[in-house]
mmCIF file of the N, C-alpha and C atoms, coordinates in Angstrom:
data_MODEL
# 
_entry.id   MODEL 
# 
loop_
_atom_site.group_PDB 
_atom_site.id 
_atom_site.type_symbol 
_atom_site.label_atom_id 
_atom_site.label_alt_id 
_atom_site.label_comp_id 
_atom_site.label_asym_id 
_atom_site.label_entity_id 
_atom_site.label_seq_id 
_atom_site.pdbx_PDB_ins_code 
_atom_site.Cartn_x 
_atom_site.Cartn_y 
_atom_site.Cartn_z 
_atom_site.occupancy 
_atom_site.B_iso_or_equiv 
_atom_site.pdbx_formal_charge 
_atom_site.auth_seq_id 
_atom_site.auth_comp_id 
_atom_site.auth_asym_id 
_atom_site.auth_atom_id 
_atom_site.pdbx_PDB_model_num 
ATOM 1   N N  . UNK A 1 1  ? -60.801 15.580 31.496 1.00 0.00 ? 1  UNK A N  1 
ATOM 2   C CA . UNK A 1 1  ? -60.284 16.900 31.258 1.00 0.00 ? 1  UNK A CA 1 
ATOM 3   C C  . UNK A 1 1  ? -58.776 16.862 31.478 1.00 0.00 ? 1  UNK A C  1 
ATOM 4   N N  . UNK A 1 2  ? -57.975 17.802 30.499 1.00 0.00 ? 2  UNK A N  1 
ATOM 5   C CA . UNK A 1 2  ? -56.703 17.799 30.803 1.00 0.00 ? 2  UNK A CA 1 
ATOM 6   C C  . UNK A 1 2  ? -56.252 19.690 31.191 1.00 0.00 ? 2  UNK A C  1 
ATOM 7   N N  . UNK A 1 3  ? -55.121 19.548 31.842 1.00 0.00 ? 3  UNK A N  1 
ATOM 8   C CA . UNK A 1 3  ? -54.469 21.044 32.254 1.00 0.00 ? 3  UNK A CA 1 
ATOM 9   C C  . UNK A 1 3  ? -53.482 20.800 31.388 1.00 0.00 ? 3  UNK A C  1 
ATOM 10  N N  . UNK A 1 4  ? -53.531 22.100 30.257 1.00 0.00 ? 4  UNK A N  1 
ATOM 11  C CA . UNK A 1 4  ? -52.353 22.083 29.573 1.00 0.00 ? 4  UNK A CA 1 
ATOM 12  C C  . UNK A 1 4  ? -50.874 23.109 30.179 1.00 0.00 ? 4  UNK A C  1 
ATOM 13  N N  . UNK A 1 5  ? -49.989 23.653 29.477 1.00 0.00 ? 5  UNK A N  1 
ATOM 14  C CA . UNK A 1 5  ? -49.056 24.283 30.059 1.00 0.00 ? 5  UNK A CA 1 
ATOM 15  C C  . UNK A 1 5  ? -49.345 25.417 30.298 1.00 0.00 ? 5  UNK A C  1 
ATOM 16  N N  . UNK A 1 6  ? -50.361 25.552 29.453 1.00 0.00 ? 6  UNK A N  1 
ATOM 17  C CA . UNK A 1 6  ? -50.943 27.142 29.867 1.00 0.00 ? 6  UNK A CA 1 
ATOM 18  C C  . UNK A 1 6  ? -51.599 28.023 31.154 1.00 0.00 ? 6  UNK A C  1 
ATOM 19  N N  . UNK A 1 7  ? -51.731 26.920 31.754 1.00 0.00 ? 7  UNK A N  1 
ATOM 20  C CA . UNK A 1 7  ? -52.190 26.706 32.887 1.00 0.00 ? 7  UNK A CA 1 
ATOM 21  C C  . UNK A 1 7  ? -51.158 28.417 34.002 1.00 0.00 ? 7  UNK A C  1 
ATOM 22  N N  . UNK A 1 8  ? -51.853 29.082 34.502 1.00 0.00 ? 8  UNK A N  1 
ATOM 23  C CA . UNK A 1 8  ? -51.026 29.981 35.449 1.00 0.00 ? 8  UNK A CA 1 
ATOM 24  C C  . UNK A 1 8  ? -51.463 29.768 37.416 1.00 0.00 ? 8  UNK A C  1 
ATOM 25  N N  . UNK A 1 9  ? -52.189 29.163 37.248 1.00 0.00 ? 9  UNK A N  1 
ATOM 26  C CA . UNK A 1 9  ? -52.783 28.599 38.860 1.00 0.00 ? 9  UNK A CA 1 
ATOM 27  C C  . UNK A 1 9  ? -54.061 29.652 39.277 1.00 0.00 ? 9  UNK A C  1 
ATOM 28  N N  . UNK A 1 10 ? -54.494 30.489 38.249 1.00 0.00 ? 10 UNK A N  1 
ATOM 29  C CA . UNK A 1 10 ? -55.207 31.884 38.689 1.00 0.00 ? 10 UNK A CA 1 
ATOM 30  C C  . UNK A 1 10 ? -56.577 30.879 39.479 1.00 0.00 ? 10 UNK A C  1 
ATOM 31  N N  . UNK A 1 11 ? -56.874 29.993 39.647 1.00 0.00 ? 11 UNK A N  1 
ATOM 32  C CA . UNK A 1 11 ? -57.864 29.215 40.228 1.00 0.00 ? 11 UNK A CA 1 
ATOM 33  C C  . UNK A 1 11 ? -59.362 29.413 39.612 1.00 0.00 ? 11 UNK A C  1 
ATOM 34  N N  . UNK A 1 12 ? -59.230 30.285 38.346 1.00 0.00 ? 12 UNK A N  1 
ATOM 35  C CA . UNK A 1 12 ? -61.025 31.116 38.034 1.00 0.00 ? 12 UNK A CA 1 
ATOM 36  C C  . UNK A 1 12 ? -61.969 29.827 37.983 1.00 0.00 ? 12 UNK A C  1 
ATOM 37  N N  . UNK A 1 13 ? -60.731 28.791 37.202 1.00 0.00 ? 13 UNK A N  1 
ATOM 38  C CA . UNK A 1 13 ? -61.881 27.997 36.815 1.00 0.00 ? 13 UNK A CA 1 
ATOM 39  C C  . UNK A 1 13 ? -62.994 26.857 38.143 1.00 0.00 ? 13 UNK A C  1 
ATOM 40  N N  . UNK A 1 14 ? -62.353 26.891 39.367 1.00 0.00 ? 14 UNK A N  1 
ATOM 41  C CA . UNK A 1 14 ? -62.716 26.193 40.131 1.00 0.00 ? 14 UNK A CA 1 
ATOM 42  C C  . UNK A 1 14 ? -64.203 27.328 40.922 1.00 0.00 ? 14 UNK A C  1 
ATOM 43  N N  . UNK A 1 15 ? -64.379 28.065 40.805 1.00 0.00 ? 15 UNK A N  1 
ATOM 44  C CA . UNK A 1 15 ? -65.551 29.179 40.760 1.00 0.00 ? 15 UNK A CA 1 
ATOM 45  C C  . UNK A 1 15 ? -66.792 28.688 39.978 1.00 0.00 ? 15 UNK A C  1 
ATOM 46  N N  . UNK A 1 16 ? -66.416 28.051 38.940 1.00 0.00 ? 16 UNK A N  1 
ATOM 47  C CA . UNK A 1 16 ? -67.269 26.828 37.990 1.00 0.00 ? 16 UNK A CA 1 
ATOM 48  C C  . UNK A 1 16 ? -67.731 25.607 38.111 1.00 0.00 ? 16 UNK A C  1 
ATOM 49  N N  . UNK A 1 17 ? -66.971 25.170 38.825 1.00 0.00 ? 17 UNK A N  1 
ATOM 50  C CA . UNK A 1 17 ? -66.957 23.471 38.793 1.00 0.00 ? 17 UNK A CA 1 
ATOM 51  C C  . UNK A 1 17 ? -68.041 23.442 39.613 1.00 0.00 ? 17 UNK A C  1 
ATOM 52  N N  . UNK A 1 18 ? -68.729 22.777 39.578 1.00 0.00 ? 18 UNK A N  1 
ATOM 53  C CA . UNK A 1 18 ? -70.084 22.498 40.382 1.00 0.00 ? 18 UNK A CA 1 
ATOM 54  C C  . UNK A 1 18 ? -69.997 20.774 40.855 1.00 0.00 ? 18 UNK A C  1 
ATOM 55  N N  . UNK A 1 19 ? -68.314 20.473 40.486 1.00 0.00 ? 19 UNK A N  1 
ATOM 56  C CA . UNK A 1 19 ? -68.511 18.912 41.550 1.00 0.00 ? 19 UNK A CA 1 
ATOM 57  C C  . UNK A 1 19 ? -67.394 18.797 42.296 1.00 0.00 ? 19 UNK A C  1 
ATOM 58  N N  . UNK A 1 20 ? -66.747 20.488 42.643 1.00 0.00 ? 20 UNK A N  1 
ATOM 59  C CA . UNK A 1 20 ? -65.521 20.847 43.414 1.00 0.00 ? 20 UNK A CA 1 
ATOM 60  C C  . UNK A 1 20 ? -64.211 19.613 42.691 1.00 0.00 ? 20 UNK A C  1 
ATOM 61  N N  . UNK A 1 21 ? -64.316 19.340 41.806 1.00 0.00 ? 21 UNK A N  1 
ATOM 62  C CA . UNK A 1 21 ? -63.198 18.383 40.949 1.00 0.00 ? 21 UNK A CA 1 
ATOM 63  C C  . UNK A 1 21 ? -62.097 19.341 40.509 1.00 0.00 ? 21 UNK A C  1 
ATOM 64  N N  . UNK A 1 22 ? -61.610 20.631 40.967 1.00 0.00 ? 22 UNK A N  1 
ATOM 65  C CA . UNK A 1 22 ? -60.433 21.317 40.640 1.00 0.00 ? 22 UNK A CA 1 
ATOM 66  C C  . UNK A 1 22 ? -59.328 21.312 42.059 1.00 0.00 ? 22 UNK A C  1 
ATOM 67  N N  . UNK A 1 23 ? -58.358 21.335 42.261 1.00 0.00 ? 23 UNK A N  1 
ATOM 68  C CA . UNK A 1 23 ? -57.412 21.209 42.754 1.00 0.00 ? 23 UNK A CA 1 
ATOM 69  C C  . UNK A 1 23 ? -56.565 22.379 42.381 1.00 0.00 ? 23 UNK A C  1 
ATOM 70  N N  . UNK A 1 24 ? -56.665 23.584 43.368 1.00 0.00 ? 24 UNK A N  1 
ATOM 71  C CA . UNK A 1 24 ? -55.109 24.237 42.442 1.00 0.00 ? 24 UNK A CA 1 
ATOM 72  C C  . UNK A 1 24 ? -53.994 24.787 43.709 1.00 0.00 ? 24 UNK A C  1 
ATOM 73  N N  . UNK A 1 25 ? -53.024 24.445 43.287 1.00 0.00 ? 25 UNK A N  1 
ATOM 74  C CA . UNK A 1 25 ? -51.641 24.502 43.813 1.00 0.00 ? 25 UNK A CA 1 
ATOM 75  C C  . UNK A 1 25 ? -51.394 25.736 42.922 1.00 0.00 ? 25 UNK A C  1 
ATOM 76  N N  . UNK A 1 26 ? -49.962 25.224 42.330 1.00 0.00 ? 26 UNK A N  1 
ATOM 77  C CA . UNK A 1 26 ? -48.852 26.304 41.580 1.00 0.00 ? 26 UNK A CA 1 
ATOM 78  C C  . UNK A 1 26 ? -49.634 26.173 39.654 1.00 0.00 ? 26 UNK A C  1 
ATOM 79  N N  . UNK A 1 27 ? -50.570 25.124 39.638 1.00 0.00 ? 27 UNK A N  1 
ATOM 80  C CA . UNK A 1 27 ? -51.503 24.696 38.539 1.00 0.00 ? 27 UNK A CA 1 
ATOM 81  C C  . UNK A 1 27 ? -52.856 24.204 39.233 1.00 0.00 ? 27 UNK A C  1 
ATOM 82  N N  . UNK A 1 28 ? -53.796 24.224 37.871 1.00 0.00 ? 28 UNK A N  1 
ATOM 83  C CA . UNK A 1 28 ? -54.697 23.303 38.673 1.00 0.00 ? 28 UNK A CA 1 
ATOM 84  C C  . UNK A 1 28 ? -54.751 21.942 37.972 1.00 0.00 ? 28 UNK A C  1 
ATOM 85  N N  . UNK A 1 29 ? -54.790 21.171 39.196 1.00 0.00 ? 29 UNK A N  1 
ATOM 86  C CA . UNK A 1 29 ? -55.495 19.226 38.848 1.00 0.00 ? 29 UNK A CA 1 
ATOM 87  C C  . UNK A 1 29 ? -56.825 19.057 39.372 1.00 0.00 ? 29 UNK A C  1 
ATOM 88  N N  . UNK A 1 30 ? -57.020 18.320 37.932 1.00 0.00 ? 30 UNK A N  1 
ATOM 89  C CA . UNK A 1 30 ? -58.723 17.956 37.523 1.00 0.00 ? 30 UNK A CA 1 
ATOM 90  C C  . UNK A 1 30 ? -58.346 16.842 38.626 1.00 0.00 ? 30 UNK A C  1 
ATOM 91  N N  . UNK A 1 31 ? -59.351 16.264 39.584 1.00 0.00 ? 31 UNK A N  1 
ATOM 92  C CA . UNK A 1 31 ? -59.596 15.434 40.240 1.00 0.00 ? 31 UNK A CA 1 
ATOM 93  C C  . UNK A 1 31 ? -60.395 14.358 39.661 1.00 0.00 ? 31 UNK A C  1 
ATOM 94  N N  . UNK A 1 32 ? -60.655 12.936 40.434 1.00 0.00 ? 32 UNK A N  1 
ATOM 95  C CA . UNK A 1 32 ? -61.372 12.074 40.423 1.00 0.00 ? 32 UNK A CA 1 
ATOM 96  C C  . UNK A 1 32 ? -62.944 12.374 39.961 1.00 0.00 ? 32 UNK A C  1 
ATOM 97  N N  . UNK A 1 33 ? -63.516 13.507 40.857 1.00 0.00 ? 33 UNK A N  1 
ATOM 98  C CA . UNK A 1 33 ? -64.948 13.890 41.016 1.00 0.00 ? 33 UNK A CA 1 
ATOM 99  C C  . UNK A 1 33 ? -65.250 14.431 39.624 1.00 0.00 ? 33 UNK A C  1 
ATOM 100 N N  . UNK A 1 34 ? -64.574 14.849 38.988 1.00 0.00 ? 34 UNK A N  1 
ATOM 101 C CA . UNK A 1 34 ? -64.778 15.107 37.746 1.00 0.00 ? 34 UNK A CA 1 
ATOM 102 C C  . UNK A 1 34 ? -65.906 14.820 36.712 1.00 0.00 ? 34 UNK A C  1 
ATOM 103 N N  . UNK A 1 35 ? -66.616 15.423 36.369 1.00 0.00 ? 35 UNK A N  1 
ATOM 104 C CA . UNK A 1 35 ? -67.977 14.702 35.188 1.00 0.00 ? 35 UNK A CA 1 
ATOM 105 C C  . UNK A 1 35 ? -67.768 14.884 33.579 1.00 0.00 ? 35 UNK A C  1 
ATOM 106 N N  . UNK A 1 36 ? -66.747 15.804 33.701 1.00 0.00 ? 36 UNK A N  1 
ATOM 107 C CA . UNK A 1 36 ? -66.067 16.321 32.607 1.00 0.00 ? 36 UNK A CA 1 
ATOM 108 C C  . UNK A 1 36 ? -67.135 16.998 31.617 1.00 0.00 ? 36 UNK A C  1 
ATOM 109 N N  . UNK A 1 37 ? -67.965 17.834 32.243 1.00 0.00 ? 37 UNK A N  1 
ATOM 110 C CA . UNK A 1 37 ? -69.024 18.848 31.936 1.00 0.00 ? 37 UNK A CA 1 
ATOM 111 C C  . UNK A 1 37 ? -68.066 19.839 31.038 1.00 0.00 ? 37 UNK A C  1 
ATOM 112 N N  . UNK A 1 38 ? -67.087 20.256 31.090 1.00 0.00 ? 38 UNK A N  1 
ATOM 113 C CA . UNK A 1 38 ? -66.929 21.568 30.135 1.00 0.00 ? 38 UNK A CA 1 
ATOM 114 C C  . UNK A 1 38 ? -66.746 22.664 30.573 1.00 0.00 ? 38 UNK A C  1 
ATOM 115 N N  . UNK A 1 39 ? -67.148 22.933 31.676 1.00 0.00 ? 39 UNK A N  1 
ATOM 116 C CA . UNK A 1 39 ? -67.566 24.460 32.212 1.00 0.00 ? 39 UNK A CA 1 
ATOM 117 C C  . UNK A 1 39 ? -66.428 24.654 32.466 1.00 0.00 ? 39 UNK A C  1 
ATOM 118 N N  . UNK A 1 40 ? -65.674 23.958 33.180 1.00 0.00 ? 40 UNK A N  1 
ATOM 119 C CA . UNK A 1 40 ? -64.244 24.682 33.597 1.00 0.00 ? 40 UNK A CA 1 
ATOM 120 C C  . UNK A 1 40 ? -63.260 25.389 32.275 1.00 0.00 ? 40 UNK A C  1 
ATOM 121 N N  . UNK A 1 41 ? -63.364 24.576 31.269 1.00 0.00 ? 41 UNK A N  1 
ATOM 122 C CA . UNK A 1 41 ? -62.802 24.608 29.957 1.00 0.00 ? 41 UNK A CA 1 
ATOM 123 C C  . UNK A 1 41 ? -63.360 25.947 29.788 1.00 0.00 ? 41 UNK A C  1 
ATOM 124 N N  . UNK A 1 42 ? -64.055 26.075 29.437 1.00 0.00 ? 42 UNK A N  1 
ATOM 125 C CA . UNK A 1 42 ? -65.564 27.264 28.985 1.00 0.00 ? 42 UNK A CA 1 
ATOM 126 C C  . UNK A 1 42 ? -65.106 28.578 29.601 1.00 0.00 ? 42 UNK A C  1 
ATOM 127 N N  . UNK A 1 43 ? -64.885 28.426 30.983 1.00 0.00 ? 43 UNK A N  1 
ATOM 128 C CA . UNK A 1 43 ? -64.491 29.972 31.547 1.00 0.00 ? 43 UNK A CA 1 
ATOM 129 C C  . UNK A 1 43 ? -63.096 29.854 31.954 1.00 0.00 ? 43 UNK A C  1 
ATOM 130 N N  . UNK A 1 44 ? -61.972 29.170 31.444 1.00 0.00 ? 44 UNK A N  1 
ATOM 131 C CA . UNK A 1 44 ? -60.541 29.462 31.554 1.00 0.00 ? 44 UNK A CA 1 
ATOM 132 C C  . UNK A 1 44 ? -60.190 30.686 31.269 1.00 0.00 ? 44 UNK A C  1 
ATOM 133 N N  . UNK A 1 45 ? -59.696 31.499 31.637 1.00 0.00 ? 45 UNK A N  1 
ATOM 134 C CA . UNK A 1 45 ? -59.179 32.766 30.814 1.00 0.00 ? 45 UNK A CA 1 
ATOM 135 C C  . UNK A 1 45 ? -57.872 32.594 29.975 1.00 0.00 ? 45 UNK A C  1 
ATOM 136 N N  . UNK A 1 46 ? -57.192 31.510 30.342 1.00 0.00 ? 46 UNK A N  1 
ATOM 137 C CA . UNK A 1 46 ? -55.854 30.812 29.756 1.00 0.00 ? 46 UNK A CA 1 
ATOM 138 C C  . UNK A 1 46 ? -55.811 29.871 28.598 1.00 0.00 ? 46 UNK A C  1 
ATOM 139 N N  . UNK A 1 47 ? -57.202 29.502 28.401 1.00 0.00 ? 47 UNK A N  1 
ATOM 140 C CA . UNK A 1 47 ? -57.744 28.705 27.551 1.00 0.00 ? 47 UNK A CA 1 
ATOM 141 C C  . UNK A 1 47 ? -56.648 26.833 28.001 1.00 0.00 ? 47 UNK A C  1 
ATOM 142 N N  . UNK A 1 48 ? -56.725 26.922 29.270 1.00 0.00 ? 48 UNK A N  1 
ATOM 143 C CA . UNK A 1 48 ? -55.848 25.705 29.667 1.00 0.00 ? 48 UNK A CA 1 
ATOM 144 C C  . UNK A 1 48 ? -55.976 24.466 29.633 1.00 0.00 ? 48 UNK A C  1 
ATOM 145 N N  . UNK A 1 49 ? -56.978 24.489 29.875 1.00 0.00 ? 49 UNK A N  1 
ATOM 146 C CA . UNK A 1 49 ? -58.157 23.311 30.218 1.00 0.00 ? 49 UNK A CA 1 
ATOM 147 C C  . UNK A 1 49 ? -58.668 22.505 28.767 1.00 0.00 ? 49 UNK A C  1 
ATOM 148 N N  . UNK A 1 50 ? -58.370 21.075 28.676 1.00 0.00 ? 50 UNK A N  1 
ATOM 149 C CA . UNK A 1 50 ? -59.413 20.858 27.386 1.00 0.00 ? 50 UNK A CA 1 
ATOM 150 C C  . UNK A 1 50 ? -59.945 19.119 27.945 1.00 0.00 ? 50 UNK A C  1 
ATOM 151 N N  . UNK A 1 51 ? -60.726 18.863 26.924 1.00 0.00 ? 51 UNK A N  1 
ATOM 152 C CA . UNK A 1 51 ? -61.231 18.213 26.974 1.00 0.00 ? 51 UNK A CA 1 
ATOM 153 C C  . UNK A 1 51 ? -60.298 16.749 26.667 1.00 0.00 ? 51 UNK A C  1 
ATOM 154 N N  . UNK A 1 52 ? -59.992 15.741 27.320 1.00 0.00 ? 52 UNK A N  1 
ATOM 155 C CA . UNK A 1 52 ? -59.333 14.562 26.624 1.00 0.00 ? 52 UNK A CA 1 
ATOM 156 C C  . UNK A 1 52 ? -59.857 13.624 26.274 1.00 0.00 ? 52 UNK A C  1 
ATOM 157 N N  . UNK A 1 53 ? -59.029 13.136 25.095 1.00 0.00 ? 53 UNK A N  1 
ATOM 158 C CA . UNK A 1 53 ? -59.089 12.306 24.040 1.00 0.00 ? 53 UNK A CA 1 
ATOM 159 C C  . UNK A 1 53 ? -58.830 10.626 24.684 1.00 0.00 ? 53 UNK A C  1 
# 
């Protein structure tokens, strides 16, 4: 998963993550724990989050 610039730090998406793999400061960082399930992507309200290539 990547954090794009869109990113505002609102944290919603870590409310989702079900393998605590969000990190948020002043943005959020996808962590290690990551399964790259989607869900975080899915309920961004910033649409920040995508999937990487």
């Amino acid at each position: 998963m990547k954090v794009n610039e869109n990113c505002v730090g609102c944290g919603q998406c870590t409310a989702f993550c079900k393998k605590d793999a969000i990190i948020v400061k002043s943005k959020a960082y996808i962590t290690d724990k990551c399964v790259e399930c989607g869900i975080c992507a899915t309920y961004c309200p910033m649409k920040a989050i995508e999937v990487a290539e």
